[in-house]
Legacy VTK file of the C-alpha trace (Angstrom):
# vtk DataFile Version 3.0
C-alpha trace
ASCII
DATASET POLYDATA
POINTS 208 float
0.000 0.000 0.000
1.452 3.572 -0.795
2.929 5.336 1.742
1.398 8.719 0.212
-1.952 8.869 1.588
-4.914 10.452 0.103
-6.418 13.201 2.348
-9.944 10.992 2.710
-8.550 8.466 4.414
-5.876 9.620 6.108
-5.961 9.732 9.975
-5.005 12.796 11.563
-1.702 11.992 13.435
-0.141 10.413 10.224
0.290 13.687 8.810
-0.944 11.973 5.561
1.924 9.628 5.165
0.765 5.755 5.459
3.071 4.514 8.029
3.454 0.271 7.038
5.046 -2.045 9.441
8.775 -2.264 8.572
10.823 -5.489 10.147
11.626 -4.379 13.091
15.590 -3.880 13.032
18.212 -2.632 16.022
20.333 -0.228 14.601
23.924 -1.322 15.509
27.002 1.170 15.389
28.927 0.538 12.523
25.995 -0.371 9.594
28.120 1.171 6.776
26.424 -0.582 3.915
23.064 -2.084 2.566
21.711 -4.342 0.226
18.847 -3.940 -2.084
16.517 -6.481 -3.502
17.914 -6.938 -7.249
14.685 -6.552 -9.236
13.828 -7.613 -13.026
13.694 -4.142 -15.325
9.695 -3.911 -16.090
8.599 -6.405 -14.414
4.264 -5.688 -14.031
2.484 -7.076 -11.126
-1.110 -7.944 -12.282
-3.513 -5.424 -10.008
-5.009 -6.514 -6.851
-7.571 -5.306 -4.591
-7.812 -4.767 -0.770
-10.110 -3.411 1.411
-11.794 -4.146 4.594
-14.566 -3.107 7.286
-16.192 0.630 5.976
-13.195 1.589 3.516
-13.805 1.011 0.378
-12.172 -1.414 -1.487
-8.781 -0.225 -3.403
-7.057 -1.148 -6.742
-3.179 -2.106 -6.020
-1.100 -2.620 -8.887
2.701 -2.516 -8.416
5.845 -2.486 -11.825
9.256 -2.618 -11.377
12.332 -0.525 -12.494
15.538 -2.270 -11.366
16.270 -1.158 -8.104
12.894 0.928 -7.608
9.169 -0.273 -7.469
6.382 1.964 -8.770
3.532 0.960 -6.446
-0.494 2.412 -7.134
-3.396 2.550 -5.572
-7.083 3.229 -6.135
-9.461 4.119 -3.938
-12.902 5.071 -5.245
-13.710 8.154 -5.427
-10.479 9.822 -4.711
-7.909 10.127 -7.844
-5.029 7.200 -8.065
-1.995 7.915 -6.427
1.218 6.333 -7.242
4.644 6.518 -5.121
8.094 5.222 -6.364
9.954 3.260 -3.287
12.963 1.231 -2.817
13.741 -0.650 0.368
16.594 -0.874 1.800
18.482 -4.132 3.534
21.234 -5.523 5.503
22.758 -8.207 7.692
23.064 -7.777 11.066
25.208 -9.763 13.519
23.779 -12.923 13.197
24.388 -12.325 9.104
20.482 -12.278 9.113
19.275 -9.873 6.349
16.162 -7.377 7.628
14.730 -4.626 6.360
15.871 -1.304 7.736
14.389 1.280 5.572
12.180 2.556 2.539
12.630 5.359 0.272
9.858 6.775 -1.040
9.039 9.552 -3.861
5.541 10.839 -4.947
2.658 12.999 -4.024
-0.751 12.627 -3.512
-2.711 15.118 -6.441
-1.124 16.778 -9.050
-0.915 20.143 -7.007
0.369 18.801 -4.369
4.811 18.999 -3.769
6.788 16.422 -4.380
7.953 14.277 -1.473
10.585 12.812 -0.477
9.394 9.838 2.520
12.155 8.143 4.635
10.334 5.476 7.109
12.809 3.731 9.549
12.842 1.284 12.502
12.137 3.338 16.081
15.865 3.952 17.829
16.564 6.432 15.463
18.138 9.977 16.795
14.939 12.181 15.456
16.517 15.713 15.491
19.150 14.987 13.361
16.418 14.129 10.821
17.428 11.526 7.560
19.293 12.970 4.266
19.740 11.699 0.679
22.697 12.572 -1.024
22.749 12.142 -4.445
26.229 13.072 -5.318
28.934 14.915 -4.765
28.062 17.682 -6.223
24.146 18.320 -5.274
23.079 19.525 -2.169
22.011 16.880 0.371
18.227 15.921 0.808
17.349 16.703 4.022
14.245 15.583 5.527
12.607 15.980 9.154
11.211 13.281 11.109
7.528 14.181 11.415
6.438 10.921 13.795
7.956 7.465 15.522
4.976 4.913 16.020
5.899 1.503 14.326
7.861 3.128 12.471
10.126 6.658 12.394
8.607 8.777 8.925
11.100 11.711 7.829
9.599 14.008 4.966
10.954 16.391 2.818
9.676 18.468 -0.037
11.775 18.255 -3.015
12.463 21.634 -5.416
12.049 21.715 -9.254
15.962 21.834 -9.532
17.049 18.200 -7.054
13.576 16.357 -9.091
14.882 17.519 -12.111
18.250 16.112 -10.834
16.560 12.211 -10.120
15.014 12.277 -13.553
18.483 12.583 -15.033
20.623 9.805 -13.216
20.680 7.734 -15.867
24.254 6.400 -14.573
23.948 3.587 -11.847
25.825 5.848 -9.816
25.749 5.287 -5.605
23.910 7.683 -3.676
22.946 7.419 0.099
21.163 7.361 3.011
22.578 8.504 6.162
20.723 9.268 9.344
22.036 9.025 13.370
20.781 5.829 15.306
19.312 6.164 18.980
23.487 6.530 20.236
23.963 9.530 17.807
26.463 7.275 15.538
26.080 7.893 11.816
24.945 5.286 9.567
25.096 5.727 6.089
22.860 3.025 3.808
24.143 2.748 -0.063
21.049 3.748 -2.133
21.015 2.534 -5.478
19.977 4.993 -8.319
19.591 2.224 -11.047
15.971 2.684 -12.570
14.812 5.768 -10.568
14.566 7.801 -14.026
12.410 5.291 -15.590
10.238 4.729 -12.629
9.478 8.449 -12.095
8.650 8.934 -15.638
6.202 5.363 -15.430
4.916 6.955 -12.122
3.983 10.458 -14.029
2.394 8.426 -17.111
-0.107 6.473 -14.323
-1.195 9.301 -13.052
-1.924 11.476 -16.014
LINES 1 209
208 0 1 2 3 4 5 6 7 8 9 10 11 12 13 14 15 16 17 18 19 20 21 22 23 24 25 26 27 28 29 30 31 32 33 34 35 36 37 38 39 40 41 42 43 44 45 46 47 48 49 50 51 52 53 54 55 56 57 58 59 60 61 62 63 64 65 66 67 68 69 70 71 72 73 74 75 76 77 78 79 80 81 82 83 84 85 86 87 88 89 90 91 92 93 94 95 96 97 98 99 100 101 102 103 104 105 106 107 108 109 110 111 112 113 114 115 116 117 118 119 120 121 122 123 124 125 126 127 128 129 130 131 132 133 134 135 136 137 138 139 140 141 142 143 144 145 146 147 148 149 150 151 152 153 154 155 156 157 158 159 160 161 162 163 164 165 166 167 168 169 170 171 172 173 174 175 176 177 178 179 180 181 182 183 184 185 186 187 188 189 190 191 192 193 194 195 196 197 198 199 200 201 202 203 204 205 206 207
């Protein structure tokens, strides 16, 4: 289900970001790398639908770009919204692999700003906040932590200039996520740009 929630059906203290449940995951000192689930290019999920008690029932449908997913849902009568997400893995001490984090970019209508959603495990130091950095050479992502209830949701709003920026990495080039756990040590998670182009330009087409 998207983590970009539609204003109808969004509860008040979620700040209209769908908080999922995440592995739970203790953030050790020392996490300098991460692995991401290696995905076939294109690969279309056929849709699904969900829906229980008095919410109507939604349309799911979920394709995938390499590294990134381009998830969608539909739930009557509000428009479609589609996010683009990858999540983000590692091994921990027992060389167990868990989930420690998603990525997330969308919006909810076509008015709306672009968003840039980091969800992590609780432990995490919230006023440092989560950042992305793309490269070298473009100004980090910074987002602040907005909540911590199953799991720790960081937001930012993205400018014209830094989307404009993801729609051109057409080089599998590393980027990052880096964040302070609940000691104040960094950790810095290798985010993989392969396939974010195409999956922001397949999210734009599905919700023309």
């Amino acid at each position: 289900m998207p983590r970009l929630c539609n204003p109808n059906t969004r509860r008040a203290s979620y700040r209209c970001v769908y908080v999922g449940c995440l592995t739970a995951v203790l953030l050790l000192p020392g996490i300098a790398s991460a692995q991401t689930p290696s995905h076939s290019p294109q690969s279309n999920a056929a849709p699904s639908t969900a829906g229980s008690g008095s919410y109507p029932q939604a349309s799911t449908s979920t394709s995938t770009f390499d590294d990134w997913v381009v998830r969608c849902e539909t739930r009557p009568p509000a428009a479609k919204v589609c996010e683009v997400v990858q999540t983000i893995s590692a091994r921990n001490q027992q060389q167990q692999q868990s989930v420690i984090a998603e990525v997330v970019f969308g919006k909810i209508t076509k008015t709306d700003p672009f968003k840039l959603i980091v969800q992590l495990p609780p432990g995490v130091y919230l006023p440092a906040g989560a950042s992305v950095i793309v490269d070298d050479k473009t100004p980090a992502i910074s987002a602040s932590f907005t909540h911590c209830q199953q799991t720790c949701v960081a937001e930012a709003e993205l400018k014209p200039e830094i989307i404009q920026i993801l729609r051109s990495k057409t080089k599998p080039e590393p980027a990052r996520l880096e964040f302070d756990d609940g000691a104040r040590h960094k950790v810095a998670l290798a985010l993989s740009l392969k396939g974010l182009p195409a999956a922001l330009a397949a999210r734009d087409q599905q919700t023309q």
